[in-house]
N, C-alpha and C positions, 0 to 999 in steps of 0.2 A: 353430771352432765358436762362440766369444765373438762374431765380428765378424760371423759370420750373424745370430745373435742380436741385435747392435747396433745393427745394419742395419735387421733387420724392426722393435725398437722404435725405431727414428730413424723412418721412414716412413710408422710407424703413428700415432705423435704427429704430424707433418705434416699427414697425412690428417685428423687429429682438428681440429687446429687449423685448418685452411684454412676459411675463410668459404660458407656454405652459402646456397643460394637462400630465398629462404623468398617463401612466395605470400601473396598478396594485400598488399605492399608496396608501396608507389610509386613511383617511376623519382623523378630528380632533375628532371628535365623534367616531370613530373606532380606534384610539388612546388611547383616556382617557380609553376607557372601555378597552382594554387590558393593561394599565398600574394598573386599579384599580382591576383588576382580579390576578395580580402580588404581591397586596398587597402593594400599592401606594396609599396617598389621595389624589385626586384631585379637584380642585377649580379653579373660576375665578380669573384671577389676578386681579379685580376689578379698571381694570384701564379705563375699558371701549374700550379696544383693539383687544377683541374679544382672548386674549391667555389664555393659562388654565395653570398652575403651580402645577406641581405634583411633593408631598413629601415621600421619605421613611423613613422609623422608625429611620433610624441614621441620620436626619437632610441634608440630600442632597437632590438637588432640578435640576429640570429639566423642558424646557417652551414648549408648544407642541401650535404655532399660529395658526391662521387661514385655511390656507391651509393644515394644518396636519403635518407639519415641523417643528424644533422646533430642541432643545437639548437632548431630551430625547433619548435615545438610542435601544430602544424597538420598 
């Protein structure tokens, strides 16, 4: 009876915690391109991480992951 129990709250916190779609968000590729249209370079962080690392002309820098999230402000 515990370990049904353990189960269903092991599972249910999973389900809670797992990452949810949320709309009207922008793709990482609908990112870069209005950072680079801003007049930002953007490039792979070559970490093999899937983030992208966009620079402006004054040496600041901002990381835009996977999911489209990221530091960039844009």
């Amino acid at each position: 009876m515990y370990l049904k129990t353990l189960l269903v709250a092991a599972i249910a916190g999973l389900a809670i915690a797992s990452p949810m779609p949320q709309r009207g968000r922008k793709t990482q590729a609908e990112r870069v391109e209005t950072n680079r249209q801003l007049g930002l370079t953007c490039n792979d962080s070559g970490l093999g991480d899937g983030r992208v690392i966009c620079i402006d002309a004054q040496g600041s820098s901002c990381v835009i992951n996977k999911a489209g999230g990221g530091t960039c402000q844009f």
